[in-house]
C-alpha positions in Angstrom: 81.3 140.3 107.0 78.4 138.2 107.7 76.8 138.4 104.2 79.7 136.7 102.5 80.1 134.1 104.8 76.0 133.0 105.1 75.0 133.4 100.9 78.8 132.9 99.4 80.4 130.5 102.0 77.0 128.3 102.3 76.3 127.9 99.1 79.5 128.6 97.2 82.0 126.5 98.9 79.5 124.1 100.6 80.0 122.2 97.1 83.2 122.6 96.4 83.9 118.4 97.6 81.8 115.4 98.3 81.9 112.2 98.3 81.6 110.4 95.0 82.5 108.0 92.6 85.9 108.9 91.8 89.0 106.4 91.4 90.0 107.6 95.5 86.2 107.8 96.4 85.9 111.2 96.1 85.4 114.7 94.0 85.5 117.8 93.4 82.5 119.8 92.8 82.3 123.5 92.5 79.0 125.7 92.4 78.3 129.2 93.0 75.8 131.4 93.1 77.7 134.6 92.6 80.2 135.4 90.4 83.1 135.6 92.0 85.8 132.9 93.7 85.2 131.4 97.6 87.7 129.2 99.6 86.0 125.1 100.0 84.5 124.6 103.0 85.4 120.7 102.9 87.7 118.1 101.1 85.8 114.7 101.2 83.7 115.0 103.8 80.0 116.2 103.1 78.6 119.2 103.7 74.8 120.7 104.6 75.0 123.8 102.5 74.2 123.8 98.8 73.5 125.5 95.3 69.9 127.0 93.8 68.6 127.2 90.9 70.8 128.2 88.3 74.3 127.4 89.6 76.2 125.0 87.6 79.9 123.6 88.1 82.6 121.5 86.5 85.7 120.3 89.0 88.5 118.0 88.8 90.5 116.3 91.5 93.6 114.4 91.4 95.8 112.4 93.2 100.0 112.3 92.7 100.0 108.5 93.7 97.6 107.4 91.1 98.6 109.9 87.9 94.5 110.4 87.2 91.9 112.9 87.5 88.4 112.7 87.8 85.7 114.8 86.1 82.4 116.4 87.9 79.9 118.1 86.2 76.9 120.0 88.1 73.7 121.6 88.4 71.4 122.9 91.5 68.1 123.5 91.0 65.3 124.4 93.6 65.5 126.9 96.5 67.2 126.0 99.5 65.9 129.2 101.2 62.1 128.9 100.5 61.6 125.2 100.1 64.3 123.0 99.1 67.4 122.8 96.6 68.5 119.8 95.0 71.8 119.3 94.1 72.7 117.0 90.8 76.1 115.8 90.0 77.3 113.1 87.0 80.9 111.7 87.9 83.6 110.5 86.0 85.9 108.8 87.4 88.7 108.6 85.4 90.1 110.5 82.3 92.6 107.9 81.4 93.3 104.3 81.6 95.1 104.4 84.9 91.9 103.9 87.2 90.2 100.9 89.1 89.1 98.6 85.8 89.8 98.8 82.4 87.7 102.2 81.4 89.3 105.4 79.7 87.6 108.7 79.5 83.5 108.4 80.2 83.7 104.7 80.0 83.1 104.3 84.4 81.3 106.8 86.2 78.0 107.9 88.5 75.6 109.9 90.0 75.5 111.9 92.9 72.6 113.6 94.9 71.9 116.5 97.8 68.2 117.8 98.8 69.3 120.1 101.5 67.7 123.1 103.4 68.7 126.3 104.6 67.6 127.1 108.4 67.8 130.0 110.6 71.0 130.7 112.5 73.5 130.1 109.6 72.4 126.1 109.3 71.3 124.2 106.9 70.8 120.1 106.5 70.8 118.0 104.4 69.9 114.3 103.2 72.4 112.9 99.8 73.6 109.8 97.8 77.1 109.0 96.1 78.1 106.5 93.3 74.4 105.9 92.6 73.4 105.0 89.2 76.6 103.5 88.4 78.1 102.4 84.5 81.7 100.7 84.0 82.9 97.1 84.8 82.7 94.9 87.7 85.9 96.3 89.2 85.1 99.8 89.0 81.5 98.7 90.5 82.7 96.7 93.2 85.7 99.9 94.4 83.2 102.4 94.8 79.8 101.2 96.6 77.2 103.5 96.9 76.4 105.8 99.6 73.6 108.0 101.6 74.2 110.5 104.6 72.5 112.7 106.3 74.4 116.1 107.5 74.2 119.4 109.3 76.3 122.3 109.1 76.4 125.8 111.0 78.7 128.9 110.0 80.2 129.9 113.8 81.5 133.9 113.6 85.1 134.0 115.5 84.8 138.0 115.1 85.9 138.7 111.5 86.3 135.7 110.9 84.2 132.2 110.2 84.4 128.9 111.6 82.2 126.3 109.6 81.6 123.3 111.1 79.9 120.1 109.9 78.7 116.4 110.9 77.1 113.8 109.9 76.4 110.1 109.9 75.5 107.5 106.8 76.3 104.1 104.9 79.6 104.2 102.8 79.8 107.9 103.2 83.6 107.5 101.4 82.4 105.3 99.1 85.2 103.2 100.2 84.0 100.8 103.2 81.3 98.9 101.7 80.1 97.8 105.4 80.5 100.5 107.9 77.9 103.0 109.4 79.9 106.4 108.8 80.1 109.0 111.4 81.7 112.1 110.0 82.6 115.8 110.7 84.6 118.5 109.2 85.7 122.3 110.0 86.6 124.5 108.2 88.3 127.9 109.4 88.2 131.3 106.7 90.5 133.7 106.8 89.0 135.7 104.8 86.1 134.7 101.9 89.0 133.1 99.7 91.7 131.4 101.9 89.9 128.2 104.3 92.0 125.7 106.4 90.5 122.5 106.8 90.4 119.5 108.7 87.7 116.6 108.9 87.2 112.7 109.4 85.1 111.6 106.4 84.4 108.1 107.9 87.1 106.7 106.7 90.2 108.8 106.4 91.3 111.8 108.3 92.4 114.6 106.0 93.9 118.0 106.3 93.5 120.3 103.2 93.8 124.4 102.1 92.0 125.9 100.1 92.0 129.2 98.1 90.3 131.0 95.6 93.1 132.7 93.6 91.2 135.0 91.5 88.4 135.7 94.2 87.9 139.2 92.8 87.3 138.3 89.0 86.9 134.4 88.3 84.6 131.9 90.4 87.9 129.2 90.6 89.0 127.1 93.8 91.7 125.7 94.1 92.1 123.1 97.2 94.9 121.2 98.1 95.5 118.5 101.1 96.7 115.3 102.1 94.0 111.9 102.6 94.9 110.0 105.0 97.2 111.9 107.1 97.6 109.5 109.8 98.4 106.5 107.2 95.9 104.5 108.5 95.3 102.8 105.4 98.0 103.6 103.6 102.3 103.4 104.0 102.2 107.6 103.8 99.3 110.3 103.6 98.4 110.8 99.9 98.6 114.1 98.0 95.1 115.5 96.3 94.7 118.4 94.6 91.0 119.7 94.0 89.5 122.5 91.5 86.4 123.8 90.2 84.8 126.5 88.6 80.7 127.3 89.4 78.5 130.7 87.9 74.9 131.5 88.8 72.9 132.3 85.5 
C-alpha cells in the first residue's frame, strides 16, 4: 500500500492542479510518472510533490458559469529524489473568445514554475511561480497577476488508506487578489489510488472537489470535479469546475 501512495500519489497526483493563469485563476495539470491513472491530490491549491524527468502532461479545466476551458501543457525535468525536479508548465487561458479580454485560442496565456524536493517521511517542499511570463491584452494581464509560494506536503497513512495534507503561504497564490499575502492548505483523503476527496482554502476561495481516475488500470487520465467557492464568498452561488489531464513517463 505504501508504494503507490509515496511514488504514484506524490508525484502523479501532486500535479494534477495549481494555480495558474487560467480565465478563473487556475488549471489543471496532469503528470505521471507511471503509466497508469491516480486520483488529484488538490484542486487549486498548490502542492509540494512533483514530476521527474521525463513526465509530460496536457489538462484542461472548465467552468459551467463561464462556457471556456483552459489548456495546460507540461514537462518535469530533474530528480526530485537525488537533487531537485523542476516542474515547467505553458498556460492557455482560453480556447474561445469567452474569456477576460478579447483573445481566442493561444492569443492570452503564461508560464508556470515548481522546483520542489522530495524528503524523508513521505514529504516533500517546494518553492513555484504562476502567470509569469505573461502574453495577451491589458485585461487578461491585469485579471490574473502573478504569483510565488512556497509549500509543504506530507502523505499521513490512516491504515489502508492515505491522508495527504498540504500548506503553504505566498503572494497571489490564486492569481486572483493582486494584494494579499496567501496562506493556504489542502487535504486530500484516497480511498484507494484512483478515488480522492478533497477539500482546501487556496488563499482565496474555499473549495470542495472529487477526484477519480476512471481507467486507473489502463490509461493515466483524471478526472476531477468540485465546486470554487463553496461558501459564496465572492460570488452569489459556489461555481462548478471540472478538471482533466492525462501525464506518461518516457
Amino acid at each position: 500500500m505504501k508504494s503507490w501512495t509515496w511514488r504514484a500519489v506524490g508525484a502523479s497526483a501532486a500535479l494534477i492542479c495549481g494555480p495558474a493563469a487560467a480565465g478563473d485563476g487556475a488549471t489543471s495539470l496532469a503528470m505521471g510518472p507511471v503509466p497508469v491513472g491516480y486520483a488529484a491530490a488538490s484542486f487549486e491549491s498548490p502542492v509540494a510533490f512533483g514530476a521527474s524527468w521525463g513526465s509530460v502532461g496536457i489538462g484542461m479545466v472548465t467552468e459551467r458559469q463561464k462556457g471556456d476551458a483552459s489548456l495546460s501543457v507540461a514537462a518535469g525535468l530533474g530528480d526530485p529524489d537525488e537533487s531537485a525536479g523542476l516542474d515547467v508548465a505553458v498556460v492557455l487561458s482560453s480556447l474561445s473568445d469567452s474569456s477576460l479580454g478579447s483573445g481566442g485560442f493561444g492569443d492570452e496565456g503564461s508560464f508556470s514554475i515548481k522546483l520542489h524536493r522530495n524528503l524523508g517521511g513521505y514529504t516533500a517542499i517546494a518553492a513555484g511561480a504562476s502567470a509569469v511570463g505573461q502574453w495577451g491584452g491589458s485585461v487578461f494581464d491585469a485579471n490574473n497577476p502573478a504569483g510565488h509560494y512556497l509549500a509543504i506536503t506530507r502523505a499521513v497513512f490512516v491504515g489502508e488508506h492515505v491522508l495527504m495534507l498540504s500548506a503553504g503561504a505566498g503572494h497571489n497564490v490564486s492569481n486572483k487578489n493582486g494584494n494579499d499575502n496567501d496562506i493556504f492548505g489542502s487535504a486530500s483523503f484516497y480511498l484507494t489510488h484512483w478515488l480522492s476527496v478533497i477539500t482546501e482554502y487556496n488563499g482565496f476561495d474555499t473549495n470542495a472537489a472529487v477526484s477519480v481516475a476512471p481507467m486507473a488500470q489502463w490509461l493515466p487520465l483524471t478526472v476531477t470535479l468540485g465546486y470554487v467557492d463553496l461558501l459564496s464568498d465572492h460570488n452569489s452561488s459556489p461555481r462548478f469546475c471540472v478538471a482533466a489531464g492525462l501525464g506518461f513517463r518516457f
